[in-house]
N, C-alpha and C positions, 0 to 999 in steps of 0.2 A: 616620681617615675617608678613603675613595675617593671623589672627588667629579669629576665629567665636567661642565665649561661649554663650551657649546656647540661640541660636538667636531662638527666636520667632515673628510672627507677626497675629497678629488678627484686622481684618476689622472692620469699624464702624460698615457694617451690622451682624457684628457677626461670620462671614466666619473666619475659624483658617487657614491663609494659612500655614505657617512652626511653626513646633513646637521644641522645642532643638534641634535647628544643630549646635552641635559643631565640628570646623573642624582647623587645622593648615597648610598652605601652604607655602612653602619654598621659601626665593625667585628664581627666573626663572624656579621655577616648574612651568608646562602645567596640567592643572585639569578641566576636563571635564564631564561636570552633564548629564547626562540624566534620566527619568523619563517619566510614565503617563502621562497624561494628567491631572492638578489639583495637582500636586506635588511640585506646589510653585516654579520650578527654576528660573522663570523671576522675581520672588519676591524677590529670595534669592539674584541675580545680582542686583538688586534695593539698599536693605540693604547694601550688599558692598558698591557699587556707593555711598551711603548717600543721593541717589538722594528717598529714603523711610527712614526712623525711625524704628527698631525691635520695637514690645509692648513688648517686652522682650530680655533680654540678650544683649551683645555688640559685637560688628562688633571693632578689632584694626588693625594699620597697624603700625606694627614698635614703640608699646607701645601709640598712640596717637587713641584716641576714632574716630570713623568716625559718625558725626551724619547729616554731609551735605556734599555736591559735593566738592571732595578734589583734590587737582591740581595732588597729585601724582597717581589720580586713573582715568584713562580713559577708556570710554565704545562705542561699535560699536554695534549699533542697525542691527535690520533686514533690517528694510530701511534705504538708504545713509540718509537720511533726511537732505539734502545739501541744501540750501540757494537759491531759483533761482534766487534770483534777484542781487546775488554776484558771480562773475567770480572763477573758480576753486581755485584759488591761495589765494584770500580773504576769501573762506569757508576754507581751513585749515588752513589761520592765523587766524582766526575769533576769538581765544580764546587765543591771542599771546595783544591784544590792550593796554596794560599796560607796552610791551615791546618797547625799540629805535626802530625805523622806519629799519634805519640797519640790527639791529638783524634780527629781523621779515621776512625781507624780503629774510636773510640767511636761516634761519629756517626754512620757507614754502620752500623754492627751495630745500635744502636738503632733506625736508620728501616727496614733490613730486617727485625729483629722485629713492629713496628709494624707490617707489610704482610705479618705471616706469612710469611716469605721467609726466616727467619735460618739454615736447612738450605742453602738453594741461593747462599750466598754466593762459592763458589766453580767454578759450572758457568760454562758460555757460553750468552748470548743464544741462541742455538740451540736447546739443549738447554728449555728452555722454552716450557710451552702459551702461546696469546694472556693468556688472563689474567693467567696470571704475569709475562707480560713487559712488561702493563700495572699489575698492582703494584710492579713495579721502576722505571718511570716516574715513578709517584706516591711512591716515596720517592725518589727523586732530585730528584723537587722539594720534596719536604720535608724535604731535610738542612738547606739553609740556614737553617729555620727562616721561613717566611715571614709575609708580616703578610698578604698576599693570596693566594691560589693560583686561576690561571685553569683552566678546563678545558674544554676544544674538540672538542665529540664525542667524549671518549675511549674510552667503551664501545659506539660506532656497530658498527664491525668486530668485536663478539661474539657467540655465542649467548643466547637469551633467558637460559639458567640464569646463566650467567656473568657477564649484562648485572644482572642482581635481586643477585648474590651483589657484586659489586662496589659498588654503588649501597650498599647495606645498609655494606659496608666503609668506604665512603668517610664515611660520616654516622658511624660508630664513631671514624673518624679525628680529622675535627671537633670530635664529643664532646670528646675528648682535649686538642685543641691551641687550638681554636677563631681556626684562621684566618677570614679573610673570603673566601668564594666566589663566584665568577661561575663560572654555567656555560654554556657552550653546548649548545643539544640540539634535535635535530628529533623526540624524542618527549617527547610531552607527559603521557605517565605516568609520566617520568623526570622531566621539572618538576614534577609536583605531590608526588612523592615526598621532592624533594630539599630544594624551595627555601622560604623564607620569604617570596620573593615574585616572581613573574612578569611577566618585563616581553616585551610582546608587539611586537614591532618590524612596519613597514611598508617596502614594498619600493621603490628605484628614486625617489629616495635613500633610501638607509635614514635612519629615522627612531621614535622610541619613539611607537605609536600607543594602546596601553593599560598600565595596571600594574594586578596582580593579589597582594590580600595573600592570604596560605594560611598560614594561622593555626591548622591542622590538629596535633594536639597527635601527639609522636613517641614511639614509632615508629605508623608512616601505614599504616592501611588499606588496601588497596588496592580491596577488594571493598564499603566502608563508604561509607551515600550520604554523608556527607561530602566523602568522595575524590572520588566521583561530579560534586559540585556542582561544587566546583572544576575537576576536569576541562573538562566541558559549558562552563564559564565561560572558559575557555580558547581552548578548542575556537569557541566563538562570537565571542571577539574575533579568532581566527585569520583566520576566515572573513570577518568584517567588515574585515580590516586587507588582505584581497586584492582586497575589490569594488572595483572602479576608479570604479565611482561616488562612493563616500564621498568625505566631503572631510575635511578636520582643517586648524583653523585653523593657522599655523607658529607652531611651539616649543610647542604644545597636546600635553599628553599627557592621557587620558582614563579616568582614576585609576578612578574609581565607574564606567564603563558595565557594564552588564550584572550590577550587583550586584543588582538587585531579579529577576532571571531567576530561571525555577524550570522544573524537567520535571517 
């Protein structure tokens, strides 16, 4: 169990990025954040990762505190940020170097089959399109085997086909291993695709302002009013979590609004 009590984080220069997000995630649940712009989710992914420190409240995983980069928690940035000067198969052992030579060598060949990649084990980041160089991302964080795996826009920087065929991959991976997911994402046909449920953040301090279950049976529609609904439902707390008018009482998250909406 991931579980966020009242994470805050405030900036040396004063900036309040998130203020009480408390949140519980099951494990192999799929939880996908979206929000404004300034609503702290690459922060709130940082905090998880331990790759940041909350100025307030604690980040646990499974009862043990996370305050630095923890083996069971791997994270896929936007960019592959692959190694060029290490051949495909050494960037996803690259965090395996404490394991037998054997192992290791099992491990990366398993996680780059897993990502369709077990041909290109031996080119250079170079030699690779964006998408493959963000499937060798994604097994690089899944050699260690994680119990969570963050992911932070990683398919922003692709083409639409690239952006559907990844997404689809990444839920087959799932299938398979069933880590627990947080994703970050500014589209929200990528949330409803992906996740089991949407948490819709507010901006300045970031703050969780709705959650959204999508209970949508897989594989998901996309053109099915199903999808639809949840989308629109999305879509309308988005819009409501930016009115400066709204108010939301503090440590209020607003789980049912816009469950009775219909178009």
């Amino acid at each position: 169990m991931l579980a966020l009590d009242r994470v805050g984080k405030t900036y040396p220069n004063g900036v309040r990025a998130l203020d009480g997000v408390t949140l519980d995630v099951a494990p192999g649940e799929i939880v996908a954040v979206v929000g404004g712009s300034g609503c702290g989710k690459s922060t709130l992914l940082r905090a998880i990762s331990g790759l940041d420190r909350p100025s307030q409240g604690s980040v646990l995983l499974d009862g043990t505190r996370i305050v630095e980069p923890h083996e069971k928690i791997g994270i896929v940035f936007q960019e592959p940020r692959l190694l060029p000067w290490l051949t495909v198969a050494d960037n996803v052992g690259f965090g395996l170097a404490d394991r037998p030579a054997a192992e290791r060598r099992e491990r990366v060949a398993a996680a780059l089959d897993r990502v369709g990649l077990a041909d290109k084990a031996k080119v250079w980041p170079r030699e690779l399109s964006g998408g493959q160089a963000q499937r060798v991302a994604i097994a690089r964080a899944l050699v260690p085997r994680p119990e969570v795996l963050l992911l932070d826009e990683p398919f922003s920087a692709l083409d639409a086909f690239t952006r559907a065929d990844l997404q689809d991959h990444v839920l087959d991976l799932w299938a398979e291993l069933r880590p627990t997911l947080i994703l970050v994402t500014h589209d929200v046909d990528e949330a409803v695709v992906l996740a089991d449920r949407v948490i819709v953040m507010r901006p300045r301090p970031g703050r969780i302002f709705e959650q959204i279950e999508d209970d949508l049976p897989r594989p998901r529609d996309r053109q099915s009013a199903g999808f639809d609904f949840v989308k629109r439902r999305v879509l309308a707390a988005l819009d409501r979590s930016l009115d400066r008018a709204a108010t939301v009482d503090e440590g209020q998250t607003r789980a049912e609004s816009g469950a009775a909406l219909w178009w």
